[in-house]
Backbone as a printed PyTorch tensor [residue, N CA C, xyz], in Angstrom:
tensor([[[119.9270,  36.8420, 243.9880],
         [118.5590,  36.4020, 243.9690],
         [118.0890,  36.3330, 242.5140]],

        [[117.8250,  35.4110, 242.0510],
         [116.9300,  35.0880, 240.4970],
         [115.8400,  35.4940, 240.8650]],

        [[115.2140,  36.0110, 239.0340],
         [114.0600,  36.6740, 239.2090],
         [113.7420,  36.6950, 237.6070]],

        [[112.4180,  36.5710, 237.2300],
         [111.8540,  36.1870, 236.1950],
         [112.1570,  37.6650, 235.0870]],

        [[112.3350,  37.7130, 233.8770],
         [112.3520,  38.8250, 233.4860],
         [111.9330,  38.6310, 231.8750]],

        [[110.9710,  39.7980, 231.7780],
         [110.1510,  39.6740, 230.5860],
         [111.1110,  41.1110, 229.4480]],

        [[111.0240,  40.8110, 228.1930],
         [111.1830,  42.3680, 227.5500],
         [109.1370,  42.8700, 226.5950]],

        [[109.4980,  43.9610, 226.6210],
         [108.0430,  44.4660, 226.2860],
         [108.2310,  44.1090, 224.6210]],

        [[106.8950,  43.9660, 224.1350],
         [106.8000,  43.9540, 222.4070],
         [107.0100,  45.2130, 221.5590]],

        [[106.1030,  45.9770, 222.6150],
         [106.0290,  47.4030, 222.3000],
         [107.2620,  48.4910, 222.6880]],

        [[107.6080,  48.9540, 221.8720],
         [108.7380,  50.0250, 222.5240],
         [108.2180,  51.2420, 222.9660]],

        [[109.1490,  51.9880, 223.7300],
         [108.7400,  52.9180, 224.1680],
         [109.2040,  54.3540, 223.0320]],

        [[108.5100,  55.2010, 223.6080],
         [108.6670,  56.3320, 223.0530],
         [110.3410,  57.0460, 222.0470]],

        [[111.2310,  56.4590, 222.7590],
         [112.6730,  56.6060, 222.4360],
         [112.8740,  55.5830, 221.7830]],

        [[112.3690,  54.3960, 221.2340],
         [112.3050,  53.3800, 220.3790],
         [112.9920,  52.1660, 220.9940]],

        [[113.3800,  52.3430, 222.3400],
         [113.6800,  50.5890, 223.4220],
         [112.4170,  49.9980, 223.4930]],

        [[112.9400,  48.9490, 223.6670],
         [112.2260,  47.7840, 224.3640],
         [112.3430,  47.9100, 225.8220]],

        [[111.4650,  47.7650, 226.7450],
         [111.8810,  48.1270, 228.2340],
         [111.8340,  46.7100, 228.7340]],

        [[112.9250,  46.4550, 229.2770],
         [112.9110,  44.7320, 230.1090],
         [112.6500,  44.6730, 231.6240]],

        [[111.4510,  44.0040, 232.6030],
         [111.0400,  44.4610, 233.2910],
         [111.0460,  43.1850, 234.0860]],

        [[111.1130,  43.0630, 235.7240],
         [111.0160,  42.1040, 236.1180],
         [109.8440,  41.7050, 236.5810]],

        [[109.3470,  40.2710, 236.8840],
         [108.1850,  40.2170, 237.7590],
         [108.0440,  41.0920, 238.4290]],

        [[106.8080,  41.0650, 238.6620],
         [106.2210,  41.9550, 239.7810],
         [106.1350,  43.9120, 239.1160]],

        [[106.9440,  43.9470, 238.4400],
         [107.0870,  45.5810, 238.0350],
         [105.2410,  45.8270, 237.7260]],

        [[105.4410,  47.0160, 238.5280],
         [103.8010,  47.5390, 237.3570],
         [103.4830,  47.7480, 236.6930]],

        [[104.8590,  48.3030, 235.9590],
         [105.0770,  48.8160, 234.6180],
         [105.0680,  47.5080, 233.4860]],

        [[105.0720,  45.9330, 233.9020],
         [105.0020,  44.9380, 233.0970],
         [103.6830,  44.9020, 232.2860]],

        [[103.5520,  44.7160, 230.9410],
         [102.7090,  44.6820, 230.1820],
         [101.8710,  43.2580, 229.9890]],

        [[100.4980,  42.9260, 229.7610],
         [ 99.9720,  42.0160, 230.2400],
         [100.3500,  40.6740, 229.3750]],

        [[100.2920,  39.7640, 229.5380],
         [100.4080,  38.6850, 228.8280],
         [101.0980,  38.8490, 227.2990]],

        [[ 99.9030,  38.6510, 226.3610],
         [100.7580,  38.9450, 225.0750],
         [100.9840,  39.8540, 224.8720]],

        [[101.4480,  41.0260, 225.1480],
         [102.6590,  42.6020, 224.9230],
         [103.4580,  42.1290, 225.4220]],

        [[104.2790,  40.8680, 226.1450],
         [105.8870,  40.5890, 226.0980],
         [106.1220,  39.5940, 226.2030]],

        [[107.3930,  39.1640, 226.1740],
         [108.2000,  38.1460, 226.0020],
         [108.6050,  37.4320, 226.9730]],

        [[109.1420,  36.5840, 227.5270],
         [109.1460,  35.8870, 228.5620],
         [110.8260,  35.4600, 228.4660]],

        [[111.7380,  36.0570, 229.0420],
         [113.5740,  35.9970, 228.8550],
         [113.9040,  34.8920, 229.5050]],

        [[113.4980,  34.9600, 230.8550],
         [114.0700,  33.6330, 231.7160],
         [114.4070,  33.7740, 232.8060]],

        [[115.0300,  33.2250, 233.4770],
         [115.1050,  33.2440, 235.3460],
         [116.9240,  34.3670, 235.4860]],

        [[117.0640,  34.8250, 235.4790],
         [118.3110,  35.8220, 235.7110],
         [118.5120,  36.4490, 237.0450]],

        [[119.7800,  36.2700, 237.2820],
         [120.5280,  36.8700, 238.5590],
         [120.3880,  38.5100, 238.8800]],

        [[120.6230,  39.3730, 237.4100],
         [120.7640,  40.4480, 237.5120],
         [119.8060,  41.2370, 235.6780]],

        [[119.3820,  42.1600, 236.0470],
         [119.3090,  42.4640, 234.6720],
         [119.7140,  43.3170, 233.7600]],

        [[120.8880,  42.9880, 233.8260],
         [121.9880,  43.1820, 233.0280],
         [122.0580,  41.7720, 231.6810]],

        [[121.6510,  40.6120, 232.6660],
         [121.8340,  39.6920, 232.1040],
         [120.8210,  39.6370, 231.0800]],

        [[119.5230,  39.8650, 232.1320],
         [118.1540,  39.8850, 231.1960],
         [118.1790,  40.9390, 230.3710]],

        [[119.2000,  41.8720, 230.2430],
         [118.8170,  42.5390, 228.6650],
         [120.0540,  42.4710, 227.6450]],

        [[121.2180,  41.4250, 228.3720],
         [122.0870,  41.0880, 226.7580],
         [120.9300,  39.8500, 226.2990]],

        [[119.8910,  38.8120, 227.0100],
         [119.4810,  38.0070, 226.2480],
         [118.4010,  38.7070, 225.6140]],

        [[117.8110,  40.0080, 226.2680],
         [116.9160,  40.4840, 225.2950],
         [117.2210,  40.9080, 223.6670]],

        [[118.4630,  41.6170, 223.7050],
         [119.0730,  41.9070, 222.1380],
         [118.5320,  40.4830, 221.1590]],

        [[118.3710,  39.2880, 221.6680],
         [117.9840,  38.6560, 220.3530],
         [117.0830,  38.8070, 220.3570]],

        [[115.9190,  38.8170, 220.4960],
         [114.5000,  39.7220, 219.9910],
         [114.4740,  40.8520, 219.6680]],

        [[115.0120,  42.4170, 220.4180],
         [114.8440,  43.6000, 219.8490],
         [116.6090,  44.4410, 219.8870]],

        [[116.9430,  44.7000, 218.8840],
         [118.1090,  45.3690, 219.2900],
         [118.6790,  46.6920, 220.3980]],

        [[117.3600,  47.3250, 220.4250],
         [117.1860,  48.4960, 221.2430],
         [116.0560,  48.1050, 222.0470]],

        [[117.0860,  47.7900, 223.4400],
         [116.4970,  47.4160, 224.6870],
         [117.3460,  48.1710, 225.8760]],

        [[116.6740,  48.3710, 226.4890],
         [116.9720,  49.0970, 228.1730],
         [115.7260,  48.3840, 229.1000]],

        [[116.9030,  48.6470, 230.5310],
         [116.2900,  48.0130, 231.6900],
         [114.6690,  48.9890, 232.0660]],

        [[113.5840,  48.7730, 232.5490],
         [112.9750,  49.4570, 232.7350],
         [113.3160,  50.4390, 234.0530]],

        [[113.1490,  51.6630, 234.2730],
         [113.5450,  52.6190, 234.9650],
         [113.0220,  52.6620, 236.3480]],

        [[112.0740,  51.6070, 236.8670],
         [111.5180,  51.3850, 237.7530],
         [111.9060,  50.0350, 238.5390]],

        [[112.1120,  49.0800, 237.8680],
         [112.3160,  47.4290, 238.3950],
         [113.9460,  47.5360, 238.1090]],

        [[114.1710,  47.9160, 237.1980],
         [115.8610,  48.1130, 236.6680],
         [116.5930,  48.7220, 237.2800]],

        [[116.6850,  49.0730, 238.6210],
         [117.4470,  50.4550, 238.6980],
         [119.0110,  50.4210, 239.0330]],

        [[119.4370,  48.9600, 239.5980],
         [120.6910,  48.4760, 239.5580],
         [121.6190,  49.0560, 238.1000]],

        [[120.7010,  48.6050, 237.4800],
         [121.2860,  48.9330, 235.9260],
         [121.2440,  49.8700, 235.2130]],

        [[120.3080,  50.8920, 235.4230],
         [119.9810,  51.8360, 234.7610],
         [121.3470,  53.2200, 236.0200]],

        [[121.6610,  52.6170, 236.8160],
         [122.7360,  53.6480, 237.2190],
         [124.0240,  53.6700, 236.9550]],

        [[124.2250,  52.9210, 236.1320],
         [125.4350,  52.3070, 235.4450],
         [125.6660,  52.5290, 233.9520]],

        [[124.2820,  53.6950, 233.9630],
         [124.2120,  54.0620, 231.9530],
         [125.2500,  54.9580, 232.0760]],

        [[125.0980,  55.5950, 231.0360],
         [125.9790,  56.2300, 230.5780],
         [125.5780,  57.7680, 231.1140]],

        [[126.3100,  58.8330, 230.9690],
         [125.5880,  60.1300, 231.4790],
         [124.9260,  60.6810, 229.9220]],

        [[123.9260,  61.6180, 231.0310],
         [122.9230,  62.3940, 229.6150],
         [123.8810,  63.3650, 228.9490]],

        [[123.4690,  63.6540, 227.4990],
         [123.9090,  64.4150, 226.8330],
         [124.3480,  65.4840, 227.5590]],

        [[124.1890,  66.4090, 228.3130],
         [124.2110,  68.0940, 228.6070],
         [125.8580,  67.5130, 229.4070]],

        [[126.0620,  66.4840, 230.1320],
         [126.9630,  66.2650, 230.8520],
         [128.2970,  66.1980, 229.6450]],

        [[128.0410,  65.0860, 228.9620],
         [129.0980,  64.9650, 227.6540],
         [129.6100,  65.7990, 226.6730]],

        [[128.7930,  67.1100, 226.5790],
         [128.9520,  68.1400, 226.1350],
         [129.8640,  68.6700, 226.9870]],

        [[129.3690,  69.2200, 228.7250],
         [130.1060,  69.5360, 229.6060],
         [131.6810,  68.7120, 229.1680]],

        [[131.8690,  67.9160, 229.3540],
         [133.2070,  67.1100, 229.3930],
         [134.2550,  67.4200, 227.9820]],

        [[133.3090,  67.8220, 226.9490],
         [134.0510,  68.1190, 225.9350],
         [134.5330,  69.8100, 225.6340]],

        [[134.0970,  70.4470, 226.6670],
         [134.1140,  71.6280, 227.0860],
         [133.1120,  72.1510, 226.2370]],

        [[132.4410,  71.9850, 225.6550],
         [131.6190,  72.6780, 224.4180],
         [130.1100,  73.3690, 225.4000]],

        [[129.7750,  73.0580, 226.5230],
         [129.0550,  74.3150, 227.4400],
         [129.8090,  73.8080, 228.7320]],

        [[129.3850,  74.6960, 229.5160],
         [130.4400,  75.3630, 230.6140],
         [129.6170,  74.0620, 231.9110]],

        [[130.1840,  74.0430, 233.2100],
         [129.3200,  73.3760, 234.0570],
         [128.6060,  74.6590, 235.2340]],

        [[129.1020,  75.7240, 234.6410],
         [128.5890,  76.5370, 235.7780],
         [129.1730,  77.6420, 235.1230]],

        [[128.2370,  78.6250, 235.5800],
         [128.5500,  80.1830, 234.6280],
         [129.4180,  80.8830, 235.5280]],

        [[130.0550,  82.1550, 234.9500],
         [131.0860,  82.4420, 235.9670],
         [131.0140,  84.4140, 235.3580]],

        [[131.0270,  84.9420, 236.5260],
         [130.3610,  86.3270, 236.2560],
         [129.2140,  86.7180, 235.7550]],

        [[129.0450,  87.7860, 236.3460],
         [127.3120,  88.2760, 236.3060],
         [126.6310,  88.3110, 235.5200]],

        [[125.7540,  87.7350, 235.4860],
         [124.7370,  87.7380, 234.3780],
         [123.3150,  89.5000, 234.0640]],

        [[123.3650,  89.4000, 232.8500],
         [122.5090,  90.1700, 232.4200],
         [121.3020,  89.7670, 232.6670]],

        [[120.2340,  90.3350, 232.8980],
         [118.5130,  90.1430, 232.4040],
         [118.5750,  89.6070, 231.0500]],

        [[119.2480,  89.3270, 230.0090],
         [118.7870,  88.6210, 228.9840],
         [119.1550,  87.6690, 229.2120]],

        [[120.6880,  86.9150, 229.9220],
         [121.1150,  86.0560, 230.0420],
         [120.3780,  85.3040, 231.2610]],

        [[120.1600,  85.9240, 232.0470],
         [119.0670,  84.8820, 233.2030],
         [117.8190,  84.4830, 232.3380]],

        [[117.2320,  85.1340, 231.6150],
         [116.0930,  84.5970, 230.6620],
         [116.4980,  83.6520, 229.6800]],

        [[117.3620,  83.8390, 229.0070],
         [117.9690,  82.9970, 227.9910],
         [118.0970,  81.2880, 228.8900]],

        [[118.5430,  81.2750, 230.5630],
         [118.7840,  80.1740, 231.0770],
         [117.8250,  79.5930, 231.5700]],

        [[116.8970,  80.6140, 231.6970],
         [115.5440,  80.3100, 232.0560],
         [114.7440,  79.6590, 230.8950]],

        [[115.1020,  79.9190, 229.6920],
         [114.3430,  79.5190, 228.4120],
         [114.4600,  78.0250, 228.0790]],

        [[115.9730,  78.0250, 228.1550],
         [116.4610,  76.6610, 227.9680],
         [116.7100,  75.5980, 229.1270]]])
């Protein structure tokens, strides 16, 4: 199914551009974005976004095909490099339940 897809002017907080399809609520009004073009998937609509902003992501709401296909968050990649554990193993102290509680 084609579907119209805009990228925002404004970036967000993490410094993307969020690319959003019709209809999203999260689309910004008229002039705050760009207008990409009619796309199948938006995947598509955000390799054509890179020529306007280099740091672009799908928006997390209209995007979600795509946004499950990122990459995993940091705490996981750490996990994988063994550098923190995925699960603790023997009993924990009162400082150490606070310490997990802290972070």
């Amino acid at each position: 199914m084609v579907a119209r897809y805009y990228v925002a002017i404004r970036p967000l907080t993490n410094e993307n551009h969020a690319v959003h399809k019709e209809g999203c609520p999260f689309l910004p009004d008229g002039e705050r974005r760009i207008y990409l073009g009619d796309f199948s998937s938006g995947q598509d609509a955000i390799k054509e976004s890179k020529w306007h902003f280099s740091k672009t992501k799908g928006c997390i709401f209209c995007s979600k095909e795509h946004n499950l296909n990122e990459e995993k968050p940091l705490q996981y990649k750490l996990a994988d490099q063994g550098i923190i554990p995925y699960e603790v193993k023997g009993p924990l102290s009162c400082q150490q339940s606070l310490f997990c509680c802290v972070n």
